[in-house]
C-alpha positions in Angstrom: -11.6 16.6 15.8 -8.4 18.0 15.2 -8.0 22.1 15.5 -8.4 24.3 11.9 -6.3 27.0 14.3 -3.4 24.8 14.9 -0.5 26.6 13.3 -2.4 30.0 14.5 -1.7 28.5 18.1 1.0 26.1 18.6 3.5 26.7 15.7 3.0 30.7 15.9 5.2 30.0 19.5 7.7 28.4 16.6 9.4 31.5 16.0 12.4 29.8 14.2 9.4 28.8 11.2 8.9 32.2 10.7 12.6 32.2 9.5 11.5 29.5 6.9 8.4 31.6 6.0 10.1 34.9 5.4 12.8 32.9 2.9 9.7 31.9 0.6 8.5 33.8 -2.9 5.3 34.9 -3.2 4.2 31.8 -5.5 5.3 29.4 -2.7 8.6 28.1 -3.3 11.6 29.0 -1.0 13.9 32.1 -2.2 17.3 29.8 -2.3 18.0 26.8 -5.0 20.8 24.1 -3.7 23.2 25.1 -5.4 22.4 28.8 -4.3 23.0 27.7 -0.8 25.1 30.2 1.5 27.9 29.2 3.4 27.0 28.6 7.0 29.0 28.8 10.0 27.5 27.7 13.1 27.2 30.6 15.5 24.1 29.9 16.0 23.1 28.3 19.4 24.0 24.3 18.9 20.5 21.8 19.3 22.0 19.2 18.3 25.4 17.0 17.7 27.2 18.6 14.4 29.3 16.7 12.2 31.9 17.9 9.6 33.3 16.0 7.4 36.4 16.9 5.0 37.3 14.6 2.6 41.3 13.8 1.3 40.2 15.6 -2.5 37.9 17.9 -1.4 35.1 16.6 -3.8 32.6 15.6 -1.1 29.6 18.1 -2.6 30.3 16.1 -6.0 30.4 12.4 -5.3 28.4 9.9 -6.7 27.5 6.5 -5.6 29.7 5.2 -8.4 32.9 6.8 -6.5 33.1 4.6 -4.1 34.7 5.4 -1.0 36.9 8.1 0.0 39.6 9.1 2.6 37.8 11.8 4.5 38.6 13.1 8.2 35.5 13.5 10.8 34.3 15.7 13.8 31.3 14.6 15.9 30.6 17.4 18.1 27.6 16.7 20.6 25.9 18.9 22.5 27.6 18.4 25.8 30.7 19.7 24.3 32.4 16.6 23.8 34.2 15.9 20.2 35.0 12.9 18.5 37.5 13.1 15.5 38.9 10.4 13.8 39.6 9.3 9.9 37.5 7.7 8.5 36.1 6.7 4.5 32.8 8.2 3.3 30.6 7.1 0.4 27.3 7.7 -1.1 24.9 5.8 0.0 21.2 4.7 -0.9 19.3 3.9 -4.2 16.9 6.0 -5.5 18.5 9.0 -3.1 21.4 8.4 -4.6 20.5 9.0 -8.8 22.3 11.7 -10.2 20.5 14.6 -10.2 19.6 14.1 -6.2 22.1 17.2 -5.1 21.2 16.6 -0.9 23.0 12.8 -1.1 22.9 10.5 2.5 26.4 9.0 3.0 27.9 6.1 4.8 31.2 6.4 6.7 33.5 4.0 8.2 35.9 4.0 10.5 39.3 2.0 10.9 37.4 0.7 14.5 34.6 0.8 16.1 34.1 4.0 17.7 31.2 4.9 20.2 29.0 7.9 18.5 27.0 10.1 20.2 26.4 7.2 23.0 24.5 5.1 20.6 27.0 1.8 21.2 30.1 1.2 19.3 30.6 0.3 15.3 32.8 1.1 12.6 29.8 1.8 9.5 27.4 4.5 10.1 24.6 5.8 7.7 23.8 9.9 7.5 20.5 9.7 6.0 19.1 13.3 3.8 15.4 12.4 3.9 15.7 14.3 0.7 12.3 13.0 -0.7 10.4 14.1 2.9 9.7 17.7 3.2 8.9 17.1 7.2 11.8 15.1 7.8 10.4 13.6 10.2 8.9 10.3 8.8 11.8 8.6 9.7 11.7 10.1 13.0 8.1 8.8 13.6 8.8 5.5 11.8 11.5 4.6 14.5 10.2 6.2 17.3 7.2 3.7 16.3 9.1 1.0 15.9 10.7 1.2 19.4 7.3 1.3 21.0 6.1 -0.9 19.7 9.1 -3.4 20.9 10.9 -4.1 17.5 13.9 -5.8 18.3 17.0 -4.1 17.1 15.0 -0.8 16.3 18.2 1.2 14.9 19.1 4.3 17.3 19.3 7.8 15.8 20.5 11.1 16.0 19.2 14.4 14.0 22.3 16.2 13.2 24.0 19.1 11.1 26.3 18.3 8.6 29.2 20.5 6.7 31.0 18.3 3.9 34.2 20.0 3.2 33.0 23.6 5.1 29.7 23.6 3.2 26.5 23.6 5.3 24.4 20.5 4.0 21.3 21.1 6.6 19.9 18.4 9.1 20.7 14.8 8.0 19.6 11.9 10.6 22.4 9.4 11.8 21.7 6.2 12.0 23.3 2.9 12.7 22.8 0.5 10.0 21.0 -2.7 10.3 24.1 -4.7 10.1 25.2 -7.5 12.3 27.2 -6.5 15.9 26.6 -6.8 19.7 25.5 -2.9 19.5 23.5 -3.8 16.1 21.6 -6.6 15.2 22.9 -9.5 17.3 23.4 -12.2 15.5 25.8 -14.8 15.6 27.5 -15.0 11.7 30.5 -16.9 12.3 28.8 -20.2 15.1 30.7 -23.4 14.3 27.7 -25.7 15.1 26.1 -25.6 11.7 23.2 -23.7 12.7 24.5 -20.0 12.1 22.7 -17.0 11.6 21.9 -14.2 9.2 20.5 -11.5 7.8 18.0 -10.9 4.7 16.5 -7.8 2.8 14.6 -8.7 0.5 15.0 -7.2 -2.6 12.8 -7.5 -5.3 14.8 -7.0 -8.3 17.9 -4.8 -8.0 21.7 -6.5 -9.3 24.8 -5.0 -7.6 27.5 -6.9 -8.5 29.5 -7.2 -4.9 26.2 -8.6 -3.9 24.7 -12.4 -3.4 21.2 -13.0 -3.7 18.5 -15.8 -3.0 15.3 -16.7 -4.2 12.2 -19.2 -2.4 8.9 -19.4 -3.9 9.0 -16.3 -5.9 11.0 -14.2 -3.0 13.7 -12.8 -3.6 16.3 -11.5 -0.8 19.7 -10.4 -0.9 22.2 -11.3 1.9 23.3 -9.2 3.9 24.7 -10.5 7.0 27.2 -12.7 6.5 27.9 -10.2 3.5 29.7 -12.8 1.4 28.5 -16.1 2.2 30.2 -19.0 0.6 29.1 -21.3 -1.2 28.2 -23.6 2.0 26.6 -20.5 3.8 24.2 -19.8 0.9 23.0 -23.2 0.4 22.3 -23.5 4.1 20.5 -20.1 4.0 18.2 -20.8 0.7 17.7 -24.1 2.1 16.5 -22.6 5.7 14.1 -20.0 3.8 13.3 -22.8 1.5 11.6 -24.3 5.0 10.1 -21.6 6.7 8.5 -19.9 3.3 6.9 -23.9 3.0 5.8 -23.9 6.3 4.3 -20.6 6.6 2.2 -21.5 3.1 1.7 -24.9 3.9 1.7 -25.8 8.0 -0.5 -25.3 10.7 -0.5 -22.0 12.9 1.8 -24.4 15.3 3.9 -25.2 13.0 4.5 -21.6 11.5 5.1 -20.6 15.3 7.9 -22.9 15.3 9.4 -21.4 12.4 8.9 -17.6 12.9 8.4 -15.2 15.8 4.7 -14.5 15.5 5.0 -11.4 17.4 7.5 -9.6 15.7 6.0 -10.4 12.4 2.9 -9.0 13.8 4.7 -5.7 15.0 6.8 -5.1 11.8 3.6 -5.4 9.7 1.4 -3.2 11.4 4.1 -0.3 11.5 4.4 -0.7 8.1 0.6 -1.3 7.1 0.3 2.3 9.6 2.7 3.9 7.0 1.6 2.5 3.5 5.7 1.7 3.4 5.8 2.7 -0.5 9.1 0.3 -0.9 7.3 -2.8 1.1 8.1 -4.8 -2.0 10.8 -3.5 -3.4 13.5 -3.5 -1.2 14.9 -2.3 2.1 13.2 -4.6 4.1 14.8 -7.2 6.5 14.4 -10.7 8.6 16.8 -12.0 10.2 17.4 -15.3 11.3 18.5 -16.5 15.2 18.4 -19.1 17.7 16.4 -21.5 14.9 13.4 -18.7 13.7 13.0 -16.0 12.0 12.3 -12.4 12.6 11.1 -9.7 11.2 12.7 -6.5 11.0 14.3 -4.3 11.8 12.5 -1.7 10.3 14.2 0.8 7.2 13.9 4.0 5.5 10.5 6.0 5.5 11.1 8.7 3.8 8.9 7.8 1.4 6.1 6.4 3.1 2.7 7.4 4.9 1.1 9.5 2.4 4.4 10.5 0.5 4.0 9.0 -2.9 2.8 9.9 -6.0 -1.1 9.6 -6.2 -0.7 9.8 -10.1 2.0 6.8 -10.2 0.6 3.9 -10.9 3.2 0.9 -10.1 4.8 0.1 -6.5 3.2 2.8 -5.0 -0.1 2.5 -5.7 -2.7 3.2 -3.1 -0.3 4.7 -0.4 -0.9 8.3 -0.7 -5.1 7.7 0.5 -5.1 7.2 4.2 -7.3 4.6 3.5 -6.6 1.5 2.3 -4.4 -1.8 3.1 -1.3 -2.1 1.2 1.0 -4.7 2.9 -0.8 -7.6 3.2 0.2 -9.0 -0.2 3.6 -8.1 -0.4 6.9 -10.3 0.2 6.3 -12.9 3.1 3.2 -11.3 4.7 1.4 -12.2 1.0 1.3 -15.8 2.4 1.6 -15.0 6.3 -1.7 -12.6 6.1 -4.2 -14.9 4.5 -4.4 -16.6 8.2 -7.1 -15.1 10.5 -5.2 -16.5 13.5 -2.2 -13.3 12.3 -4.6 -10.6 11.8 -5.8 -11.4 15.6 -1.9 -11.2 16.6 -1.4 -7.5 14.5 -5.2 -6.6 16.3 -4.0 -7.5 19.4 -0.9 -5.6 19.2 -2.6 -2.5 17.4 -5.1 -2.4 20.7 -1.8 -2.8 22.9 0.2 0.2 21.6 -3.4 2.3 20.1 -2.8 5.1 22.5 0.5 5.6 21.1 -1.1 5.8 17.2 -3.6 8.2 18.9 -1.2 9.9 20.4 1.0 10.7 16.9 -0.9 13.4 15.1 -3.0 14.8 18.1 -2.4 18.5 19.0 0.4 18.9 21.6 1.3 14.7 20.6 4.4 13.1 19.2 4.6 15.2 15.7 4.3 18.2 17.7 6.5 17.6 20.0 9.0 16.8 17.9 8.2 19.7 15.6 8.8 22.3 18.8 11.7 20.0 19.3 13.8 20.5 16.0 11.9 23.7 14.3 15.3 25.8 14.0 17.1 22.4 13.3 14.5 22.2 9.9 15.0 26.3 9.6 18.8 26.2 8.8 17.8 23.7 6.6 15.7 25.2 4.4 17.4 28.4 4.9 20.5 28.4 5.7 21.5 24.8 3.8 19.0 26.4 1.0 16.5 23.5 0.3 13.9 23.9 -1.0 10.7 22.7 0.9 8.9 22.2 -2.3 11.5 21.1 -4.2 9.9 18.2 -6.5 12.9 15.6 -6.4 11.7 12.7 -8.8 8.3 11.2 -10.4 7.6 8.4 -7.1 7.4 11.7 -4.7 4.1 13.3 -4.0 4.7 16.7 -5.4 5.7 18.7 -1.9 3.3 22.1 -0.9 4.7 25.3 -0.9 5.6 25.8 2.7 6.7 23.7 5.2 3.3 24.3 7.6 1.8 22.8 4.7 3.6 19.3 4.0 3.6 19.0 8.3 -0.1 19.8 8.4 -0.5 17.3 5.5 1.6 14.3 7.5 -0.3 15.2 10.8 -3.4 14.8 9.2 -2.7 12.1 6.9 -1.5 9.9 10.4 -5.1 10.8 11.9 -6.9 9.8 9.4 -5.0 6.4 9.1 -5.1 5.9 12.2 -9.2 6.5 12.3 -9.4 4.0 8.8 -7.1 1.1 10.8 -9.1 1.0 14.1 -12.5 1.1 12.3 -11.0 -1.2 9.9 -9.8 -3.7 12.6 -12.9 -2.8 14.5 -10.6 -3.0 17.5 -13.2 -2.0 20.4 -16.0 -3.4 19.5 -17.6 -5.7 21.6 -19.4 -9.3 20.0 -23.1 -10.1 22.0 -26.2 -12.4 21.1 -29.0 -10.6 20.8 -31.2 -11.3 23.4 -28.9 -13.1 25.4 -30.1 -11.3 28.7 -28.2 -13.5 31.1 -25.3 -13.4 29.1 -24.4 -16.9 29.2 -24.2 -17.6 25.3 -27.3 -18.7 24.2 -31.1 -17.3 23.8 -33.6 -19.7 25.9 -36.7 -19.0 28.5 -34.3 -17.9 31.2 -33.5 -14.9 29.1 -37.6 -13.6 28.6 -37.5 -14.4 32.6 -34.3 -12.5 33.2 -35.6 -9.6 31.7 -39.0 -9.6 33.9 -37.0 -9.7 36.6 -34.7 -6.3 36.5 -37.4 -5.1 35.2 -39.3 -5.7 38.4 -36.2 -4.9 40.1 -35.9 -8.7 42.0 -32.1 -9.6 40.7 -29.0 -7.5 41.0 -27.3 -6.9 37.5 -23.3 -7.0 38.0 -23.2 -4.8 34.9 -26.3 -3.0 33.6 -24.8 -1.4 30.7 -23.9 -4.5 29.2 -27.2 -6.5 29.8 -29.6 -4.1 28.5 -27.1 -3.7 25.3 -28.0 -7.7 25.1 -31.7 -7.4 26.3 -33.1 -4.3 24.5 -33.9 -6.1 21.5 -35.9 -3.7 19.6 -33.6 -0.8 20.5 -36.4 1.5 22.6 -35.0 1.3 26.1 -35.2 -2.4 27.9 -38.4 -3.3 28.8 -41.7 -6.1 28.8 -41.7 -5.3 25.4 -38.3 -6.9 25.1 -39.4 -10.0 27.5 -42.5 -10.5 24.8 -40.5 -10.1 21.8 -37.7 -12.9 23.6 -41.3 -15.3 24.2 -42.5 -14.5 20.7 -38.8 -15.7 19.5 -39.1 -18.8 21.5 -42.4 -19.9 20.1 -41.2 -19.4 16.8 -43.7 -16.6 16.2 -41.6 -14.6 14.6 -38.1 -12.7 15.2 -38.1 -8.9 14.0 -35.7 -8.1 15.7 -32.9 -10.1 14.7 -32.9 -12.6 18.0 -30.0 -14.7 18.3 -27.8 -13.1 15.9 -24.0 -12.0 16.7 -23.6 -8.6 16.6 -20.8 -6.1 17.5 -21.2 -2.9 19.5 
């Protein structure tokens, strides 16, 4: 059981929260509004890298998606000390996080070349993400940490940053690399001349942008991403391919699917999603790509709004994934034909059991949330203080509607991981163990040798290589193994009755 006196013990050493606390009206909601924000300078003692960003018409605080790019200069400054400035054009980026109304917008930026940021390889597009609709900001965090344990291929690499657009201190954004294709991205090969190329797909349920080409098998639709405008050769082949593999996984044996997909990764990207109840599973930003002949799933894609974070009172995409109880992916884009297979649900068991410490591990006192918590606490201050956002800023009708303090939405994502975690492993009923009733020996099957297996331990003339395990097979009428059982086991065999449940399957 998880501590009531957490935050009493291990966030009262937080002292940075108190800063948070002390900026927050007595009816909950913090003191500063967005546009309220002061301007920030950072004399403060740098945690992490800091970005600033100017752009050419100093309008970065008013951009919209609709905008488009625009000239901007950058400085990457990590914590070592060392600076990276270049030029580069910045955009907004995003869907929903971009409407409007959404004042703390994500951005991509490009550069000319590929540049090396902050050690995480070389590329020219990168993506600052707001997790504006996640009052812990760290969904995202644990959603990628996740998906590098559990070996997702391609896992993007991150950062937690500060960003100033244009002097203004916009709080703690993540950096990200895209999932795009390149050797330090997804790597793929786009441009092979031996008519077998690869690609990448998010599928993408119903959104139009018009610089964009989509495809549609069996009802799934998925917009291309990588190459990003395929000809008309490149799309047949690639509707054609999915056309295959969405047959095949419907349609063919678990051989034949194997042929077409990587099992494993398919197993891994759904159980890190069916863990956070991804609210966008079927919507959109979720990818496969395609390599060496099969595809892949992954890599995994905005969490913000996931793992308890939606709306319990909205009814549509959503529904379900606030309750930490519950399966939600398993009828959703490919895994709706891919998860009717028993053979798959023993792949995602199998990995669940591999990597269960890990899950354990996630909202357990002193475990990964609270590490990362101690970890970025005055990161998440200066954003709610200094930047001036609002931790229970309500943000749009698909958001759970955030509690008043920050302790509160964190003590409501640790919780809400625990309790998943607790539903999935009973659900999967990952450790229990499948025995035979009366199967004293152990070797499959209830016969005489069983009654007389039991009258011997019990007169102590055979050595049991595990006890434990025989007398939870021989102690049939659950009162402590003894001739009782070895009658009961006769009384079975001689079809004088069976009270006891003899010869059934049953899981401990």
């Amino acid at each position: 059981m998880r501590k009531k006196s957490y935050f009493r013990g291990i966030l009262a050493a937080f002292t940075c929260l108190a800063v948070i606390a002390s900026c927050v009206c007595s009816s909950g909601f913090a003191a500063f509004a967005a546009d309220e924000a002061p301007a920030a300078s950072s004399d403060w003692e740098m945690t992490v890298p800091q970005i600033r960003i100017t752009t050419e018409n100093g309008n970065g605080n008013e951009l919209q998606k609709e905008d488009g790019y625009q000239n901007a200069s950058i400085s990457i400054t990590d914590t070592d000390g060392t600076v990276l400035e270049d030029d580069c054009t910045i955009k907004v980026r995003g869907n929903t996080t971009a409407l409007s109304w959404i004042t703390k917008k994500g951005f991509n930026f490009k550069f000319s070349k590929k540049q090396d940021v902050l050690g995480m390889g070389k590329g020219k597009k990168w993506a600052l993400v707001a997790n504006v609709f996640d009052p812990t900001l760290l969904r995202n965090y644990l959603a990628f940490s996740l998906g590098r344990e559990l070996g997702l291929e391609y896992t993007s690499d991150f950062k937690i940053v500060e960003m100033w657009m244009d002097g203004s201190f916009r709080g703690c954004y993540m950096l990200f690399e895209p999932v795009q294709e390149g050797k330090d991205r997804v790597d793929i090969d786009i441009e092979s001349n031996d008519g077998k190329k690869d690609f990448l797909l998010e599928y993408e349920s119903k959104r139009v942008e018009d610089d964009k080409t989509y495809l549609t098998v069996d009802g799934l639709r998925f917009m291309c991403s990588e190459p990003e405008e395929p000809n008309e050769e490149q799309l047949a082949y690639m509707t054609e391919t999915m056309q295959d593999i969405v047959t095949t996984i419907r349609k063919g044996t678990q051989e034949q699917i194997a042929e077409k997909i990587d099992v494993p990764s398919f197993a891994k990207f759904y159980l890190l999603n069916e863990f956070f109840k991804t609210f966008d599973f079927d919507v959109t930003s979720v990818f496969f790509y395609y390599k060496d002949g099969k595809l892949y799933a992954g890599p995994p894609w905005d969490y913000d709004l996931s793992s308890g974070n939606g709306n319990p009172e909205y009814s549509s995409r959503g529904e379900g994934t606030h309750n930490p109880e519950g399966i939600f992916c398993k009828k959703k884009n490919i895994f709706r034909y891919l998860c009717v297979y028993d053979w798959f649900t023993e792949e995602v068991k199998s990995v669940y059991r591999e990597h269960h410490g890990y899950f354990s591990n996630i909202g357990a006192d002193g475990g990964v949330l609270d590490s990362a918590l101690a970890q970025y606490s005055d990161v998440f201050a200066r954003n709610f203080n200094e930047a001036g956002w609002r931790v229970s800023r309500w943000w749009i009708n698909i958001q759970m509607r955030p509690l008043g303090t920050y302790e509160q939405n964190f003590e409501f994502f640790k919780s809400w991981c625990v309790q998943r975690n607790d539903w999935l492993t009973e659900y999967y009923r990952l450790f229990e163990r499948e025995y035979i009733r009366g199967d004293a020996d152990g070797n499959g099957k209830v016969d005489v040798n069983d009654a007389t297996y039991v009258q011997r331990v019990l007169a102590e003339q055979v050595e049991v290589p595990d006890r434990e395990e025989m007398i939870l097979r021989a102690d049939v009428d659950g009162n402590g193994l003894s001739v009782d059982d070895a009658t009961a086991l006769q009384r079975y065999l001689a079809e004088f009755g069976n009270e006891y449940g003899i010869g059934e399957t049953v899981a401990a």
